[in-house]
C-alpha positions in Angstrom: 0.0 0.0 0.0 1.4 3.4 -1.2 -0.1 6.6 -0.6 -0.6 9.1 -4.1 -1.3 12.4 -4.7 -4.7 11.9 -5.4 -5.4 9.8 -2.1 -6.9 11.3 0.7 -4.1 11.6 3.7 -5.9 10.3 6.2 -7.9 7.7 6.9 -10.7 6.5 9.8 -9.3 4.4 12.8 -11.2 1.2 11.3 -9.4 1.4 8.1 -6.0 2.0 10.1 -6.6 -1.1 12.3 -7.8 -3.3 9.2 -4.6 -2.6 7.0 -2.2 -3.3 10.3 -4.5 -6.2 11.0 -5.1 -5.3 14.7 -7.9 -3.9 16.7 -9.3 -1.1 16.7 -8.0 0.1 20.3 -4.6 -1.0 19.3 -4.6 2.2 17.1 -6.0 4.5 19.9 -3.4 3.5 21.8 -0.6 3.9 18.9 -2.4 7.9 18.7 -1.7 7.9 22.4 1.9 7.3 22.6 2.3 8.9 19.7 3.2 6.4 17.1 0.4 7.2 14.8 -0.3 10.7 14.3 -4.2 11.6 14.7 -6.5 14.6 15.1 -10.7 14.3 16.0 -13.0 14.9 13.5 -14.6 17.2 16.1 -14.7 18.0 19.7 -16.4 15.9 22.3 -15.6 12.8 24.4 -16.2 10.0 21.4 -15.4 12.0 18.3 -14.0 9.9 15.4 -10.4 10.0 14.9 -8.8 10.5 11.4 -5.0 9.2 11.4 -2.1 9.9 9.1 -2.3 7.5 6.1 1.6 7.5 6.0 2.2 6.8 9.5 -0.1 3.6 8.6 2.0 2.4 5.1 4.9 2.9 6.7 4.7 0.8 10.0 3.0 -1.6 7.9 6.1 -1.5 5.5 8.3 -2.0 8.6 6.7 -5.2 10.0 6.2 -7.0 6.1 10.4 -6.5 6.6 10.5 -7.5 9.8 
């Protein structure tokens, strides 16, 4: 998976945790420590997350080489 110009840079928390193949709170916790970068959609205590589409290829890059 490869991000292009014409992509959209960011993507929902359930597309993030289907293309790493893990759950869904995996990737809150990932925006937590910081290894995924994420912003709300909006405020309020269970706004959607968006997450960096990049971040995603690129740990997924890292663990197909691992």
């Amino acid at each position: 998976m490869h991000v292009s110009k014409n992509e959209p840079t960011r993507i929902s928390v359930a597309e993030a945790a289907l293309t790493l193949g893990v759950d869904v709170r995996t990737i809150h916790r990932m925006i937590r420590r910081g290894q995924l970068r994420g912003n709300k959609v909006h405020e309020g205590l269970r706004a959607p997350f968006l997450v960096d589409k990049r971040d995603v290829v690129s740990i997924s890059a890292a663990r197909e080489t691992a």
